[in-house]
NUFIFI-506399 format. One record per residue (C-alpha): x, y, z; residue in one letter. Coordinates in steps of 0.1 Angstrom, whole numbers, padded with zeros to 4 digits, always signed. Layout:
N
XYZA;...
END
This chain:
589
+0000+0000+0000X;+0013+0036-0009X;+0021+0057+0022X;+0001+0084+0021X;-0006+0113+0043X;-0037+0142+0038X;-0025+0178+0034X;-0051+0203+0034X;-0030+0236+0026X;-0001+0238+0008X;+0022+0269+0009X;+0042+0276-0019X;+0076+0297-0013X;+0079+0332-0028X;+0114+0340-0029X;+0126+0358-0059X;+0123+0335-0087X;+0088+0322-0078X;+0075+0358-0075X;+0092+0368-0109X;+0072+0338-0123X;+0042+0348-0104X;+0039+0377-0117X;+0046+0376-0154X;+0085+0390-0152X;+0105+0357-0158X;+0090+0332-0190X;+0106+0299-0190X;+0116+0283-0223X;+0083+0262-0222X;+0091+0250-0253X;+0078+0280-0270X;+0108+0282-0295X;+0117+0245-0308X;+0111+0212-0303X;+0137+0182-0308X;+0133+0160-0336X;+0130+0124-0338X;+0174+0126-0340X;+0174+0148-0307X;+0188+0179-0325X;+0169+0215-0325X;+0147+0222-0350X;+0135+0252-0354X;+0097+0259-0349X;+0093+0296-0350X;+0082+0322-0327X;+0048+0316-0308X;+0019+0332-0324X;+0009+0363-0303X;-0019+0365-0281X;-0046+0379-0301X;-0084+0375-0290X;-0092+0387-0253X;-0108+0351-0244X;-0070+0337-0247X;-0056+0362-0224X;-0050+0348-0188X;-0054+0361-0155X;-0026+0373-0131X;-0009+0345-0114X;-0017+0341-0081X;+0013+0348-0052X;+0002+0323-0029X;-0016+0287-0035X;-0049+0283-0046X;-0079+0262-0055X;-0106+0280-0072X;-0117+0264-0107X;-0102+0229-0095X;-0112+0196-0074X;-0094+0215-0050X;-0126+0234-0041X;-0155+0214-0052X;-0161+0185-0077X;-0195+0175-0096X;-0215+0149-0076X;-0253+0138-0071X;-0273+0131-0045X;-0277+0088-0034X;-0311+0075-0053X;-0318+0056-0081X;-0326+0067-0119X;-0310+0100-0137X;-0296+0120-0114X;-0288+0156-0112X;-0254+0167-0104X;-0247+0203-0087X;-0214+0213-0067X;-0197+0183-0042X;-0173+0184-0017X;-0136+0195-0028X;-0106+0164-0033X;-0084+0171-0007X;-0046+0171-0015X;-0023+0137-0003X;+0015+0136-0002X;+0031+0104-0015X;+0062+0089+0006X;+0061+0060-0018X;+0095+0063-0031X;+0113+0088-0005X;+0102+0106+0029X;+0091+0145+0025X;+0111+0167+0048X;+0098+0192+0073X;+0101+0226+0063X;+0098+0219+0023X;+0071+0245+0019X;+0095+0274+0028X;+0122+0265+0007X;+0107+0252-0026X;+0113+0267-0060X;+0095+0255-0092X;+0110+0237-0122X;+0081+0237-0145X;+0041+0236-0145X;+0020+0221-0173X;-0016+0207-0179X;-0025+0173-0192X;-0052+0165-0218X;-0060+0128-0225X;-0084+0106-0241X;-0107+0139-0258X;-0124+0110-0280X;-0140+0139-0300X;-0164+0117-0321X;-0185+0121-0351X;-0217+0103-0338X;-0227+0101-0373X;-0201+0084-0391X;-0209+0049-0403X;-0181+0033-0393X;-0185+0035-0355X;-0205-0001-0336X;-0228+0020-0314X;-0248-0015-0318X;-0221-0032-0295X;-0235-0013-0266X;-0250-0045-0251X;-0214-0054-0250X;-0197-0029-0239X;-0207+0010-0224X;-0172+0024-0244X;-0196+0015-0282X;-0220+0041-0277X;-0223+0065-0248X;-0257+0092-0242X;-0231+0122-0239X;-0211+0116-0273X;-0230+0138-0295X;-0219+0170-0269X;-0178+0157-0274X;-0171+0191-0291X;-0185+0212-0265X;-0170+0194-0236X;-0138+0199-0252X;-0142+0239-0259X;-0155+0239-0222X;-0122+0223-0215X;-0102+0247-0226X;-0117+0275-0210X;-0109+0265-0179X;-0076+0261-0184X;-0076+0298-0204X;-0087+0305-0170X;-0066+0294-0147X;-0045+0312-0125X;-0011+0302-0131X;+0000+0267-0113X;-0024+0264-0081X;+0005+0253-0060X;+0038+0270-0067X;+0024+0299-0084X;+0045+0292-0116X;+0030+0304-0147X;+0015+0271-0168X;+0041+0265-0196X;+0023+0245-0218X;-0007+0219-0224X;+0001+0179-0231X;-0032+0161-0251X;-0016+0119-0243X;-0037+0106-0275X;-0072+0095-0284X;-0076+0131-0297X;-0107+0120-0324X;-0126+0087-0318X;-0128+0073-0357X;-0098+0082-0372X;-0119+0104-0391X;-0106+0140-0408X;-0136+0153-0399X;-0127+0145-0358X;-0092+0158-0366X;-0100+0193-0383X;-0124+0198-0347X;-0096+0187-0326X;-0071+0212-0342X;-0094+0240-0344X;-0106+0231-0307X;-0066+0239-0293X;-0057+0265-0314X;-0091+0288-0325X;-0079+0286-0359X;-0103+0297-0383X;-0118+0320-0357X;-0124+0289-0336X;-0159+0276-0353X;-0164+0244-0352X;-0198+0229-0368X;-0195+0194-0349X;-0217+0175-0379X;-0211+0155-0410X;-0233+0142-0439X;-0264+0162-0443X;-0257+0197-0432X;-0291+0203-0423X;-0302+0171-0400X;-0285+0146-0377X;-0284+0114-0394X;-0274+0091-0368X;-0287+0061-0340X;-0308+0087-0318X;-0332+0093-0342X;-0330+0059-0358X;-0358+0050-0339X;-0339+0019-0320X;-0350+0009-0288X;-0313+0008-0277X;-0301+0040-0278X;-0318+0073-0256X;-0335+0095-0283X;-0337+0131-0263X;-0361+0146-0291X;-0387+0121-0294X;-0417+0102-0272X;-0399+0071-0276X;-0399+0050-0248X;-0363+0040-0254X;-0341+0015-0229X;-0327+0050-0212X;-0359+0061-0205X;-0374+0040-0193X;-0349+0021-0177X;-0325+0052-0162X;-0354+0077-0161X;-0332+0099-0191X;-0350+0135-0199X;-0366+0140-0230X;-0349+0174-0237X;-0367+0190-0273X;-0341+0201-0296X;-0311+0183-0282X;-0301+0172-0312X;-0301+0202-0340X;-0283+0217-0310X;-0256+0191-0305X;-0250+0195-0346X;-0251+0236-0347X;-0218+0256-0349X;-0202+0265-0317X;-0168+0286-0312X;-0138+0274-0293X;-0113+0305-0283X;-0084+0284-0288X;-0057+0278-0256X;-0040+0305-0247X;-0008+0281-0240X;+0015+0261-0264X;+0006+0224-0269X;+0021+0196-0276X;+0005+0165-0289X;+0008+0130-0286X;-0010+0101-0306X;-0030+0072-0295X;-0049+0040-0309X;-0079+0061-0314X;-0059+0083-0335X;-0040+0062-0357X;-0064+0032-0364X;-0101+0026-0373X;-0119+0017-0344X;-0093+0023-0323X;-0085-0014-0329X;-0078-0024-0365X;-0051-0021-0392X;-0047+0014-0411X;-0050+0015-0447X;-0076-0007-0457X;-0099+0002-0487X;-0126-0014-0476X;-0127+0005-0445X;-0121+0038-0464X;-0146+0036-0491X;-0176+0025-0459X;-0162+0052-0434X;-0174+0082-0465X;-0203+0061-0477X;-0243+0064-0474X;-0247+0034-0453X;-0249+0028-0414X;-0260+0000-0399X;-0277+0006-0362X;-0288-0027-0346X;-0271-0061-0343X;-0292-0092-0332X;-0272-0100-0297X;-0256-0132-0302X;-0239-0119-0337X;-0226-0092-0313X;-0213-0107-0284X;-0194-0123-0310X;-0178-0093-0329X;-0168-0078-0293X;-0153-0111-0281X;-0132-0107-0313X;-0121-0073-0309X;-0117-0081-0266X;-0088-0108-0282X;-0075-0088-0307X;-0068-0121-0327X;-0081-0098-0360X;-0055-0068-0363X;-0074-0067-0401X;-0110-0066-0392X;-0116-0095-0415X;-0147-0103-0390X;-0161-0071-0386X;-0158-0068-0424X;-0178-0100-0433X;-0204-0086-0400X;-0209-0055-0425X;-0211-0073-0458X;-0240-0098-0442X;-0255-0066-0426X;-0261-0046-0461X;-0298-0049-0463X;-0303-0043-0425X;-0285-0012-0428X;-0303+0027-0431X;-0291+0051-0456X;-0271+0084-0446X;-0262+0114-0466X;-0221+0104-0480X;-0192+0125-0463X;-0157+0125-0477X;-0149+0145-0449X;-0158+0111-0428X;-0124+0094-0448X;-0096+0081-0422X;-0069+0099-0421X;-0032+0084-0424X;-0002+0089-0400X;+0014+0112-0426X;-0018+0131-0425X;-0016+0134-0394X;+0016+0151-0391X;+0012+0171-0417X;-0024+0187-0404X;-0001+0192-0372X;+0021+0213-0391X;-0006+0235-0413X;+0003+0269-0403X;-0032+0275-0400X;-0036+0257-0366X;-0008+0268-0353X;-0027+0295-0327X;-0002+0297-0296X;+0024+0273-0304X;+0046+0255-0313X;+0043+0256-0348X;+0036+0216-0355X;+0029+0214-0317X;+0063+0189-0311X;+0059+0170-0345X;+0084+0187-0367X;+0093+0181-0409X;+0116+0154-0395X;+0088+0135-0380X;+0069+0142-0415X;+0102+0128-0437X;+0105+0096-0412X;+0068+0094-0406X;+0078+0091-0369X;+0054+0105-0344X;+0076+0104-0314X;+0097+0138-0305X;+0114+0158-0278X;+0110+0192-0263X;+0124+0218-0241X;+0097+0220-0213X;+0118+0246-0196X;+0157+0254-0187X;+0161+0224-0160X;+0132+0199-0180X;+0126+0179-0211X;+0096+0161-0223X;+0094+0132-0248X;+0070+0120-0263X;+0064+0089-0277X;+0043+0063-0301X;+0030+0035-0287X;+0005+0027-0310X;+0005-0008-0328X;+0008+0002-0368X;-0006-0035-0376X;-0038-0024-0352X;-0043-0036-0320X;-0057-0014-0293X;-0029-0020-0270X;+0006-0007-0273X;+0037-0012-0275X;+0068+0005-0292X;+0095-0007-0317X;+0128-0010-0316X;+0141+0019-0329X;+0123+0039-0309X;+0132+0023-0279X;+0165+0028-0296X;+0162+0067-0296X;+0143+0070-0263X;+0178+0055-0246X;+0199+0081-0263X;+0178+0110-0253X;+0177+0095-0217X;+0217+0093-0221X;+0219+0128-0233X;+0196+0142-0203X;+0217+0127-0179X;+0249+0142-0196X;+0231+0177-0194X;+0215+0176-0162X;+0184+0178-0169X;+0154+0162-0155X;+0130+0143-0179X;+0093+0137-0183X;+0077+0112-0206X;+0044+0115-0222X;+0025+0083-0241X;-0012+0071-0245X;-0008+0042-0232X;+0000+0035-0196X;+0024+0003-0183X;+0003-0019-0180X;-0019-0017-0212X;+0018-0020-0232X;+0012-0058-0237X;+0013-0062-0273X;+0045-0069-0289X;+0032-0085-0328X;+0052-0073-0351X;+0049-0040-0372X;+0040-0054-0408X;+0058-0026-0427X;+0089-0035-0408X;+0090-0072-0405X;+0115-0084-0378X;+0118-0053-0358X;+0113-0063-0319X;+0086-0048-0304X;+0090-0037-0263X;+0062-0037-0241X;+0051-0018-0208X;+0071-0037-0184X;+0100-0035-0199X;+0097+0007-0208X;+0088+0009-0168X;+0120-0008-0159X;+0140+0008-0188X;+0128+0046-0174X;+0139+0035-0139X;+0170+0028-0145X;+0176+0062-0158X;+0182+0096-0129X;+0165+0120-0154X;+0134+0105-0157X;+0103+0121-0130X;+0079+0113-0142X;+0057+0086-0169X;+0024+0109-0177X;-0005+0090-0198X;-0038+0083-0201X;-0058+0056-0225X;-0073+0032-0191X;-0094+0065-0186X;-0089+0059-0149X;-0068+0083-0125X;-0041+0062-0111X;-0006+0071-0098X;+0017+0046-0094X;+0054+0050-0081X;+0084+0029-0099X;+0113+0019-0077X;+0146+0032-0093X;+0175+0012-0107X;+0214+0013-0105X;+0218+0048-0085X;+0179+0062-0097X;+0158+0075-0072X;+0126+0062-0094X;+0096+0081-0109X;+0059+0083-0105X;+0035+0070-0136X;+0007+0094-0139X;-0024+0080-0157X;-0052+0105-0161X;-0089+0097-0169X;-0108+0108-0199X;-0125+0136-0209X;-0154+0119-0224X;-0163+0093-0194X;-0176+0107-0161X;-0159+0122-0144X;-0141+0144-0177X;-0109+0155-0159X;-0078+0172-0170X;-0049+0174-0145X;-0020+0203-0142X;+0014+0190-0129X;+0036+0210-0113X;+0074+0201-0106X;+0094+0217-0076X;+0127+0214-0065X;+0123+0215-0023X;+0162+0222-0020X;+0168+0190+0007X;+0177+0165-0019X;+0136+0157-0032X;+0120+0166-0059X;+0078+0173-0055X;+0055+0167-0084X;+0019+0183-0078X;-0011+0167-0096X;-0041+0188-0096X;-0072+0172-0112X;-0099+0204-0129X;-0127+0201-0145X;-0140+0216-0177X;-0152+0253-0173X;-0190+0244-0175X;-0210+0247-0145X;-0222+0215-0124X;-0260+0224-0123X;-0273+0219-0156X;-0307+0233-0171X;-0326+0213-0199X;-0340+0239-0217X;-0301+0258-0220X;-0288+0247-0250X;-0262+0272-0257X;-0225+0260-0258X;-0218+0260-0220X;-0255+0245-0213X;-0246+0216-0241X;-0209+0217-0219X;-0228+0211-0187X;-0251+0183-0202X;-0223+0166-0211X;-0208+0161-0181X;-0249+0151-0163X;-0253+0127-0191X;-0220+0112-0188X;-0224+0107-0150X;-0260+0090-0157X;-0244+0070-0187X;-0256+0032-0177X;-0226+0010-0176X;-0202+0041-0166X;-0180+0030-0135X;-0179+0050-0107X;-0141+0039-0101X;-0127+0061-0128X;-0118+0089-0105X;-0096+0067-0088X;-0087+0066-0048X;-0073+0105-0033X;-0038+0088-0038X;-0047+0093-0078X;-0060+0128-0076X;-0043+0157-0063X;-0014+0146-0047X;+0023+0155-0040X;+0044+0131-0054X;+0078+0134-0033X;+0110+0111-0050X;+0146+0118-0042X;+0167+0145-0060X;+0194+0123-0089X;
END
């Protein structure tokens, strides 16, 4: 068991170099010039796009610790009872120190200085509900195939980002917030359509509008009108499983609003992006590149209900992941044709490819605060690499890396060469002095997939366990930050050969209940530890929600009520207070 203890208030010292931070004097390099290339040598990136609209513009940090706009003062929860349930404000997360891998020292608070401060995105799933690829039909099979809130995705997101536009400054050491990390399963499908949302989303590009629908421009197209038992249907008198089961509202024109433009203001931070299985394969779970799957994901046919026992067996497939090609699911659509409803075709809806990726990264026209590329570089594009390293500020680096399986699988795992390169820049941060914090989607324990990458046939593959014990035996390395379980959990990783170890922070999702971002905040304490901060916040909307708002922060504040009602959601997800705002101490390389 962890060795825990509850702190209540934590002081943060002001000496010179904190209140220079605090109040705006002193900018850290927080990777707002360059980013390091797949080789580990600068690249240039360009200057950080100024500040233009007055929603990006930040308040004045803070000169002492606080908690307004996180779980540090109050966190969504309902009332005990039965049926759908309205949320409105709950008592705050309180803050726990972490002895796991070295005792804090009295006196800490006085002395401490920060390093760097950041916020973590993970697991956005922005989704087009609409797109005729996705197996909302599996939902008998699994809650993650179709989920009441989905159709909001977009808002929730934009909501997201407010907060964090207005947040004062890290809540603990008063640093100003350097940059934001999104740890992968940025769109849902794979779809361009998800992408070009997710882009403008972060950086407000095109004025920040965002028109969350595909197909027919007009009307949704999609299971919640279909007319199908299975799935809630807000507009209509159906007496659908969610109503009459989980007592869900009928709330008259949910869905024209869940499909109407909306305007995000774009961060007003740098970002920095990192991919995950959502991202790079359809489904999440099969193999990239397959026609078939292209030419259905842009045509006018979705099918929206699934006799049980053909599903069970689909989802036992994909549970194995014995079919990285989605031969199965491919024969399940072909026998399916006739059962299938017809939807208005979408080229927009077409999966996009790693290269496509990367190069949408580095369109000048989502750019917004940085860095240009946001840590994929023309390196990554030439190599078609999506794994890179970064100045997070003078004393820290991040990396980055890609641990999604190219043959598809939705667990992870990374090759050789990488592993390769991640060893070099751990040797090189060592040399240097500097401390070191790794970002991927998936966490440890979901790294069990080691087939082999089909475009380069007998290149090893290396799994969780052996990252985890490859990080600790490296001084640099702090910290492990990632998300894809959707779960908060923290776990600490004894050191090797002279290390004093790191912490592995796994954040949950911001499209489950309860839709949580964390900021992370590293101070040196000056007695030989190191403190990491972990403050869980959630999305700017407010906890009470009103059925008849359907404006952008209403839709915001639905999404997070419906997600909490969502059956099959697991209560778990916010993990134990050791997972949620914590200190983190670990001894000082």
């Amino acid at each position: 068991m962890p060795r825990t203890r509850s702190v209540t208030n934590v002081a943060a010292a002001l000496d010179r170099r904190t209140f220079l931070a605090a109040t705006g004097a002193v900018t850290l390099s927080a990777g707002v010039g360059y980013a390091l290339g797949p080789g580990g040598g600068e690249a240039a990136a360009g200057p950080v796009t100024p500040v233009r609209a007055a929603s990006r513009q930040a308040p004045a940090a803070p000169l002492a610790p606080y908690t307004r706009g996180t779980t540090l003062a109050s966190v969504a929860a309902a009332p005990g009872g039965t049926g759908y349930r309205r949320l409105g404000d709950g008592p705050a997360w309180q803050r726990v120190t972490r002895e796991d891998l070295t005792g804090a020292k009295g006196g800490r608070e006085a002395r401490r200085t920060a390093l760097a401060a950041f916020v973590q995105f993970t697991d956005l799933h922005l989704v087009d509900v609409q797109h005729p690829l996705r197996y909302e039909y599996l939902r008998a099979q699994t809650a993650s195939a179709w989920r009441p809130q989905e159709a909001l995705s977009v808002a929730g997101a934009v909501a997201l980002v407010e907060r964090v536009n207005a947040l004062r400054g890290a809540p603990v050491t008063a640093s100003p917030l350097h940059f934001v990390m999104t740890t992968g399963d940025n769109t849902d499908n794979n779809a361009r359509s998800e992408l070009d949302w997710f882009l403008t989303a972060m950086s407000g590009s095109r004025g920040g509008r965002i028109t969350p629908n595909t197909g027919d421009p007009r009307h949704y197209e999609g299971v919640q009108n279909s007319g199908v038992p299975l799935y809630w249907h807000p507009d209509a008198a159906l007496r659908d499983t969610d109503k009459r089961d989980h007592r869900f509202p009928r709330i008259h024109g949910f869905l024209d609003a869940a499909i109407a433009e909306l305007r995000s203001p774009g961060l007003n931070l740098p970002w920095y992006s990192t991919v995950g299985n959502h991202d790079a394969l359809p489904g999440g779970c099969y193999a990239p590149g397959d026609p078939f799957f292209a030419e259905f994901a842009v045509g006018g046919k979705k099918l929206m209900e699934l006799p049980a026992s053909a599903g069970k067996a689909i989802w036992d497939n994909v549970k194995q992941g014995g079919d990285p090609k989605g031969t199965a699911f491919k024969e399940l659509l072909r026998a399916q044709a006739r059962h299938m409803r017809s939807v208005t075709p979408d080229e927009s809806r077409a999966p996009f490819t790693p290269a496509e990726y990367l190069a949408a990264h580095l369109d000048p026209a989502h750019t917004g605060p940085g860095p240009h590329g946001h840590g994929y570089t023309q390196a990554n594009l030439a190599a078609t690499t999506q794994y890179y390293a970064f100045r997070v500020s003078d004393d820290v680096v991040g990396l980055s890396l890609d641990t999604t399986d190219p043959g598809g699988h939705y667990e992870g795992s990374i090759s050789h060469s990488q592993l390769t390169w991640l060893e070099r820049q751990l040797t090189k941060a060592a040399r240097d002095k500097d401390h070191v914090v790794v970002f991927s989607h998936h966490t440890s324990r979901t790294m069990r997939n080691l087939r082999e990458d089909p475009h380069h046939p007998g290149e090893r593959r290396h799994g969780g366990k052996e990252l985890a014990a490859l990080l600790g035996r490296h001084r640099p390395v702090l910290a492990w930050v990632n998300g894809h379980s959707h779960k908060n959990a923290i776990t600490a990783h004894a050191g090797e050969s002279g290390s004093g170890g790191y912490w592995e922070i796994s954040t949950a999702s911001h499209v489950d209940f309860p839709q949580l971002a964390r900021i992370i905040e590293i101070a040196d304490n000056h007695d030989g530890t190191l403190s990491l901060f972990t403050t869980l916040i959630e999305s700017s909307a407010p906890h009470r929600t009103d059925f008849t708002d359907l404006t952008q922060t209403g839709l915001a504040a639905l999404y997070r009520e419906l997600s909490f009602n969502a059956p099959g959601s697991r209560a778990t997800l916010s993990g134990t207070p050791g997972d949620r705002n914590t200190e983190l101490v670990l001894r000082k390389g």
